[in-house]
DRENROLO-856994 format. One record per residue (C-alpha): x, y, z; residue in three letters. Coordinates in Angstrom, 2 decimals, always signed. Layout:
BEGIN
+---------+---------+---------+-------+
:       u :       v :       w : pakol :
+---------+---------+---------+-------+
:       X :       Y :       Z :   ala :
...
+---------+---------+---------+-------+
end
This chain:
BEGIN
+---------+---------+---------+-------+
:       u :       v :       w : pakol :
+---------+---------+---------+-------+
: +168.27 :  +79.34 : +308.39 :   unk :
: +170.96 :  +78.13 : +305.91 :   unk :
: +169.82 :  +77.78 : +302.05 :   unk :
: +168.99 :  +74.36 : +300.85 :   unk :
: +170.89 :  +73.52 : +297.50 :   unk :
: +169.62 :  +70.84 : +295.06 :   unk :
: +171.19 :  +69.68 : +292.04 :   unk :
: +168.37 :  +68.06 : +289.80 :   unk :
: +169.79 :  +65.15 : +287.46 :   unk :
: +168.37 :  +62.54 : +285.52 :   unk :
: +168.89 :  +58.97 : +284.38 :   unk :
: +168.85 :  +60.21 : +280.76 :   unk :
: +167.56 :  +62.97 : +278.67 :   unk :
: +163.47 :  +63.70 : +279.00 :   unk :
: +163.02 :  +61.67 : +282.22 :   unk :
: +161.29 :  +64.89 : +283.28 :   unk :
: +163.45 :  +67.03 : +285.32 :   unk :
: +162.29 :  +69.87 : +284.15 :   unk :
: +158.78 :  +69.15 : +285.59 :   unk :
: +160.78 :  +67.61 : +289.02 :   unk :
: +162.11 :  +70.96 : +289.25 :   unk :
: +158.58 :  +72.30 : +288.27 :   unk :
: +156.84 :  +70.57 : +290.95 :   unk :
: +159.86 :  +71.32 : +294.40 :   unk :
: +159.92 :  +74.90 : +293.27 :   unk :
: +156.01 :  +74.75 : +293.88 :   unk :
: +155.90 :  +72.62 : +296.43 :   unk :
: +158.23 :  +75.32 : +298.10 :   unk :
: +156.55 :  +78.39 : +297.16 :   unk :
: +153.35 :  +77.10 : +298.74 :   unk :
: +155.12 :  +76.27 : +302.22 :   unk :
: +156.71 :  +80.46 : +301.75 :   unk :
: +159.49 :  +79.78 : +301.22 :   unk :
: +162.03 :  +82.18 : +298.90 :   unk :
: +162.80 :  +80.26 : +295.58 :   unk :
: +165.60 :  +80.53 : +292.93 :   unk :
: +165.64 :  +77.98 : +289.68 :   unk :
: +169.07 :  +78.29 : +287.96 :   unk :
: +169.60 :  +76.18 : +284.40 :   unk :
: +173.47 :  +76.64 : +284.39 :   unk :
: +173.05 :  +75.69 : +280.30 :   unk :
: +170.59 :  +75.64 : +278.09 :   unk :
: +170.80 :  +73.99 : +275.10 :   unk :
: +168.03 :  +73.17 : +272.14 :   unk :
: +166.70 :  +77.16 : +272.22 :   unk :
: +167.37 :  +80.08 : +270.37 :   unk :
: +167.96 :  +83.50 : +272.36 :   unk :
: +163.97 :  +84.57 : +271.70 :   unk :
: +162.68 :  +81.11 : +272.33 :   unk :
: +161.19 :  +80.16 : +276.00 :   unk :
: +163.98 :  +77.62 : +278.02 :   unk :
: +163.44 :  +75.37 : +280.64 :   unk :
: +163.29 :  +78.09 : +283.53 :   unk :
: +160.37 :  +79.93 : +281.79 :   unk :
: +158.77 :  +76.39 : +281.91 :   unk :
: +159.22 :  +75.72 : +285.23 :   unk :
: +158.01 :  +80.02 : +286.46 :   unk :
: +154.78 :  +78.82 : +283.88 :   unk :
: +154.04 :  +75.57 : +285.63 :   unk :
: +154.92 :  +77.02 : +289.34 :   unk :
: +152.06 :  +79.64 : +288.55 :   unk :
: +154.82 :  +82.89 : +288.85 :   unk :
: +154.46 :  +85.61 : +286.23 :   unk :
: +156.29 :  +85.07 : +282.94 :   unk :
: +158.81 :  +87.88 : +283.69 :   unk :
: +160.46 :  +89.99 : +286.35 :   unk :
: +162.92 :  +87.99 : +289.11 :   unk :
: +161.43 :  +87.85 : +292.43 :   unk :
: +158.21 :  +89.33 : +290.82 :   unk :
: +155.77 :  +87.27 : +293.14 :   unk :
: +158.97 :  +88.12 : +296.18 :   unk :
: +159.19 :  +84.54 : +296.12 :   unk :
: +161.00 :  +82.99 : +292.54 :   unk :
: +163.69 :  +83.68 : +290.76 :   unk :
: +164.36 :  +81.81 : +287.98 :   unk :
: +167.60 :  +82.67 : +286.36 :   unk :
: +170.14 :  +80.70 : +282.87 :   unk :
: +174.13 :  +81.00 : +282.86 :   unk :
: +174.55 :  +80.25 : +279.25 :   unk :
: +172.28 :  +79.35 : +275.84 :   unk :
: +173.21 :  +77.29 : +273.21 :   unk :
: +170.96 :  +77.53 : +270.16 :   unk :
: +171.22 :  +73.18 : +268.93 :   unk :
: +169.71 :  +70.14 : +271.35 :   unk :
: +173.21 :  +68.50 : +272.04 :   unk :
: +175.30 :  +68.20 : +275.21 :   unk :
: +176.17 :  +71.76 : +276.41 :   unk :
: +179.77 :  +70.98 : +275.72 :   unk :
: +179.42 :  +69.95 : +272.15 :   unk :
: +176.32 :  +72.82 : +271.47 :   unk :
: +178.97 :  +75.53 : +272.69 :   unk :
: +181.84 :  +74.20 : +270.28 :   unk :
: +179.65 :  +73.93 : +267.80 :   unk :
: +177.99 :  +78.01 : +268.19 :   unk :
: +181.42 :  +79.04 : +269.36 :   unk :
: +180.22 :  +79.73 : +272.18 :   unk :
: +182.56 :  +80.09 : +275.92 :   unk :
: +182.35 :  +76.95 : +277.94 :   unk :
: +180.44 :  +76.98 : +281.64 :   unk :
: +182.47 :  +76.21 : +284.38 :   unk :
: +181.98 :  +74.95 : +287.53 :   unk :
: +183.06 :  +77.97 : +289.20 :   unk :
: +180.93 :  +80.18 : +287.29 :   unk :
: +177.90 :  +77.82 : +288.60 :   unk :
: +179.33 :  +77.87 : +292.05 :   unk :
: +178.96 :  +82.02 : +292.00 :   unk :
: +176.12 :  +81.94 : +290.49 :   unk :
: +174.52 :  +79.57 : +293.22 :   unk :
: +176.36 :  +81.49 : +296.26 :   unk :
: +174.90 :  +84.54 : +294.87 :   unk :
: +171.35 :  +82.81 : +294.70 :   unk :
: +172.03 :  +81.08 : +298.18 :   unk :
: +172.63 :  +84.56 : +299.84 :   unk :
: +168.80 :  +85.56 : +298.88 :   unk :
: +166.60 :  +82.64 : +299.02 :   unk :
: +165.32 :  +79.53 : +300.77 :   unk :
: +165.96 :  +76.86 : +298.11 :   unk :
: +168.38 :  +76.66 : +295.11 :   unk :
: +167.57 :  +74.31 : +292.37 :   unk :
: +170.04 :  +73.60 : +289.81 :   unk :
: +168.76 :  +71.69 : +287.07 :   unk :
: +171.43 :  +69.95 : +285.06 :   unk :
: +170.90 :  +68.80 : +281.19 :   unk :
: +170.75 :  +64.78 : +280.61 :   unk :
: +172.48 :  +62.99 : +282.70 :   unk :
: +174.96 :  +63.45 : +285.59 :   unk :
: +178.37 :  +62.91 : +283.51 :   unk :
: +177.02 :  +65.07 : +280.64 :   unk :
: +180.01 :  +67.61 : +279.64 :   unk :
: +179.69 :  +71.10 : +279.71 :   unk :
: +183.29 :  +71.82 : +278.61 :   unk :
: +186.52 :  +70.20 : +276.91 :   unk :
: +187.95 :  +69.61 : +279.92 :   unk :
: +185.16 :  +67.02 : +280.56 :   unk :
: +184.09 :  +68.42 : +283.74 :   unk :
: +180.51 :  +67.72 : +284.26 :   unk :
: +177.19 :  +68.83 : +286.58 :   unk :
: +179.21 :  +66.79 : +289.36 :   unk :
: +181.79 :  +68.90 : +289.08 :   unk :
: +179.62 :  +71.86 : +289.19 :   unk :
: +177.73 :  +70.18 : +292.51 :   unk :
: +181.36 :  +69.82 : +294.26 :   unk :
: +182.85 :  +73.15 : +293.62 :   unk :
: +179.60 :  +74.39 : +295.29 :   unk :
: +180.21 :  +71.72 : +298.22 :   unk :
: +183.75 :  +73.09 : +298.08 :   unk :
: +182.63 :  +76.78 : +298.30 :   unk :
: +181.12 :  +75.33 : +302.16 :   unk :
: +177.33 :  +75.24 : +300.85 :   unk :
: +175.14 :  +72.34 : +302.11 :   unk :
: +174.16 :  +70.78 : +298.52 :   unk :
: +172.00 :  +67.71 : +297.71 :   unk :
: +171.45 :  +65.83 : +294.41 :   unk :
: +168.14 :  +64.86 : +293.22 :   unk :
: +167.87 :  +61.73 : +290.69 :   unk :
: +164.82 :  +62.28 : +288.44 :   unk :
: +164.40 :  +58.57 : +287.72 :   unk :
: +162.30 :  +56.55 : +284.46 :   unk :
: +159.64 :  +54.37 : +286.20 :   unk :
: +160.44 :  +51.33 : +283.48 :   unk :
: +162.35 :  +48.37 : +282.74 :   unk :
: +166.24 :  +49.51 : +281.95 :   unk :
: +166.05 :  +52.05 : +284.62 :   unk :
: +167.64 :  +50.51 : +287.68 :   unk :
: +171.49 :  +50.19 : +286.22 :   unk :
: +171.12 :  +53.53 : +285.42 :   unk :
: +170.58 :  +54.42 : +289.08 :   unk :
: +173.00 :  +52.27 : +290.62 :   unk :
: +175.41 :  +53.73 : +288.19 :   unk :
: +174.55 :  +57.56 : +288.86 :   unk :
: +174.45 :  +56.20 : +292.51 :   unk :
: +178.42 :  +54.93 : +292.09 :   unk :
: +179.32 :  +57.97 : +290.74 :   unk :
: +177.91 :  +60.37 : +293.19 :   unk :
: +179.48 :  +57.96 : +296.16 :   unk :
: +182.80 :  +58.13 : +294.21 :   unk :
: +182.46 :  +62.18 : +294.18 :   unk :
: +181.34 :  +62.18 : +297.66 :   unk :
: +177.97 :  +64.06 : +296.47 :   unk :
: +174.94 :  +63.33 : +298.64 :   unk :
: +172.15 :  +61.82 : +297.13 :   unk :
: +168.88 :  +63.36 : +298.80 :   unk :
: +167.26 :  +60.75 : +296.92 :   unk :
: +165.18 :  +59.55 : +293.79 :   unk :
: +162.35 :  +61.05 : +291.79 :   unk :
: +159.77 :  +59.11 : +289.31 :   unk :
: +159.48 :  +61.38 : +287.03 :   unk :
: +156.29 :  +60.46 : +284.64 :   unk :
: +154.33 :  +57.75 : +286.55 :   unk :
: +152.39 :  +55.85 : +283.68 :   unk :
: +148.41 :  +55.57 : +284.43 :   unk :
: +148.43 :  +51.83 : +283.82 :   unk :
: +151.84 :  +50.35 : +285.54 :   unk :
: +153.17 :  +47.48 : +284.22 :   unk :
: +154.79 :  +44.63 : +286.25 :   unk :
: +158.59 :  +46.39 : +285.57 :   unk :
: +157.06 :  +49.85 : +286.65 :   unk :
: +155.18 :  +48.27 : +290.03 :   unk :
: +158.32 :  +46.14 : +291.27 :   unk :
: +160.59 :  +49.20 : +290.57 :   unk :
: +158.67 :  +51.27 : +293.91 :   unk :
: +160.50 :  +49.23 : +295.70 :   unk :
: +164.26 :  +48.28 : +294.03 :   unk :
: +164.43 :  +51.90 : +292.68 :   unk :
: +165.77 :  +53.15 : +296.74 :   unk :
: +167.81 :  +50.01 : +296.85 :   unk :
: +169.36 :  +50.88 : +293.42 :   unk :
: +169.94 :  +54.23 : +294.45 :   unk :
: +171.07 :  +53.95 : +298.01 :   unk :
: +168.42 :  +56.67 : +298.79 :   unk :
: +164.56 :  +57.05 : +299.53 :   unk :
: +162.11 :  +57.60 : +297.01 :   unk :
: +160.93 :  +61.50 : +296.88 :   unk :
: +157.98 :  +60.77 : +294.89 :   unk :
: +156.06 :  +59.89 : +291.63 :   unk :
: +154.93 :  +62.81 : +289.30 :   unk :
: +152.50 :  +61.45 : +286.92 :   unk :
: +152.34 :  +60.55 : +283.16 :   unk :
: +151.63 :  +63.92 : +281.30 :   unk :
: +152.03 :  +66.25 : +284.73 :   unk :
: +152.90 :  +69.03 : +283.06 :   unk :
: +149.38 :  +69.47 : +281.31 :   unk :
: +147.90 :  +69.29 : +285.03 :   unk :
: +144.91 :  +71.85 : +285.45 :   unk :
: +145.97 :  +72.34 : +288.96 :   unk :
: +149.68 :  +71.77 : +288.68 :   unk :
: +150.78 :  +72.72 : +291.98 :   unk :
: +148.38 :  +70.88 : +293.54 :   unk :
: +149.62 :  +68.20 : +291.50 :   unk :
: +152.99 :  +68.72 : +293.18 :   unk :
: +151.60 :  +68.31 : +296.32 :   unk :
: +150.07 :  +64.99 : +296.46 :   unk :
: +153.25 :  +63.68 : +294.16 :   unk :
: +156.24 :  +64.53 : +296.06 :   unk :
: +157.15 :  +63.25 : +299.75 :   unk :
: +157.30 :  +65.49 : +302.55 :   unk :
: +161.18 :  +65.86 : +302.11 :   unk :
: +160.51 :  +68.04 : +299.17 :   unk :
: +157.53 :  +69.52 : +300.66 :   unk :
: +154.75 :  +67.40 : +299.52 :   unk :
: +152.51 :  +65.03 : +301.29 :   unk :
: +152.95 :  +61.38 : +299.30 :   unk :
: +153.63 :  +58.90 : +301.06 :   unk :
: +155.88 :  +56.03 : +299.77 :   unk :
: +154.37 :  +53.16 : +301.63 :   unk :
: +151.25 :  +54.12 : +300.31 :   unk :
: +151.70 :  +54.31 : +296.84 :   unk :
: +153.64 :  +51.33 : +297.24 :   unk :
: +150.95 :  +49.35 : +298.35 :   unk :
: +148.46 :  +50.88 : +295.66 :   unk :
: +150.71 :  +49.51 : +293.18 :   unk :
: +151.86 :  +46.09 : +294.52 :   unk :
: +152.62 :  +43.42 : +291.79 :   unk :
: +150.81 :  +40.67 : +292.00 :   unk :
: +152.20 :  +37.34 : +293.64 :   unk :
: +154.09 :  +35.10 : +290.80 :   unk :
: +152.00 :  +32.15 : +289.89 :   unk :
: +152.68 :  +28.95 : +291.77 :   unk :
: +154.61 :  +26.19 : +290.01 :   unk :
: +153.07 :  +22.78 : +290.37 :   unk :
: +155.75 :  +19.84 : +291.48 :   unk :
: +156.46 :  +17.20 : +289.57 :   unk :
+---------+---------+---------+-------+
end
């Protein structure tokens, strides 16, 4: 069986795709399947400080250290910059080397070779630079499409008002880049929806062009029983065992009030 690639984006910075990524890694591990998390670039840590992949082996329930320690994660960074700005800017700014896209597309070939499922989880948004050349986690997506490996992108999606231009528009661009879109995300579910959040179930796939993969709730990564958690949120294309419809019709808005004639 060929290895399943999946580029995790988001709509904007802290949308929670670190958590997304969290929750299919987990979702995968419990089906057995072999797991590798790669963060191309890291930016906001210093080289001591915990990144997003030591977030996502935490929450997945694998040991703090030691790749493939459980024979089933890997969880593995390309480059760290030390301030919270787009990688491109961060690595000017620490005089740092740039990321490419062909140093990602190694890096997930390599990864590919090994395991079941590659996640790639970008930083922001899916036009965020990396390098002065502009190029992008799109870029890095195609040149691994180019390389002849089956990859996917995965929106991580806001559940409120504001958040359905930035899906068409991610949407566009992937089209334009001829990048699949596997599909879209929630990624923090608030416990008391608003109208915005309850109408967007349903115009977030016909933003996107795409299904909807799930809803992680509000404050998942403090879950007792995370990947449990990870279960019951994501649909069974990531592993899961939600069920659209279903939350759908949990959530309906209510019917607008009738105008009276006259």
């Amino acid at each position: 069986m060929s290895s399943r690639v999946l580029f995790v984006t988001g709509t904007n910075t802290d949308v929670g795709k670190t958590v997304a990524t969290a929750a299919v890694a987990s979702a995968a591990l419990q089906g057995g399947l072999r797991v590798a998390v790669l963060k191309p670039g890291q930016t906001g840590v210093t080289p001591d400080e915990p990144g997003d992949a030591a977030e996502v082996r935490r929450l997945a329930g694998a040991p703090a250290t030691g790749e493939l320690a459980t024979g089933a994660l890997t969880t593995t960074e390309l480059a760290r910059y030390p301030e919270p700005l787009a990688p491109d800017t961060a690595a000017r700014r620490a005089g740092l080397p740039f990321l490419s896209p062909a140093d990602v597309a190694g890096a997930v070939a390599e990864l590919a070779a090994t395991h079941d499922l590659v996640l790639v989880e970008g930083a922001g948004g899916l036009l965020v630079r990396y390098d002065d050349d502009g190029r992008t986690l799109a870029d890095q997506a195609r040149a691994v499409l180019d390389a002849g490996l089956a990859a996917e992108v995965l929106l991580v999606a806001a559940a409120a008002l504001g958040t359905l231009n930035i899906v068409s528009l991610t949407a566009e661009a992937l089209a334009a880049r001829r990048l699949p879109l596997a599909g879209v995300l929630v990624g923090s579910w608030p416990e008391r929806p608003g109208l915005a959040e309850r109408c967007n179930l349903a115009d977030l796939p016909r933003s996107a062009g795409a299904p909807l993969l799930g809803a992680l709730p509000e404050r998942a990564g403090a879950a007792s029983d995370f990947p449990a958690l990870a279960l019951t949120s994501l649909a069974p294309g990531l592993g899961g065992t939600w069920d659209a419809q279903q939350f759908a019709d949990a959530h309906r808005p209510e019917p607008p009030p009738l105008r009276s004639k006259g």
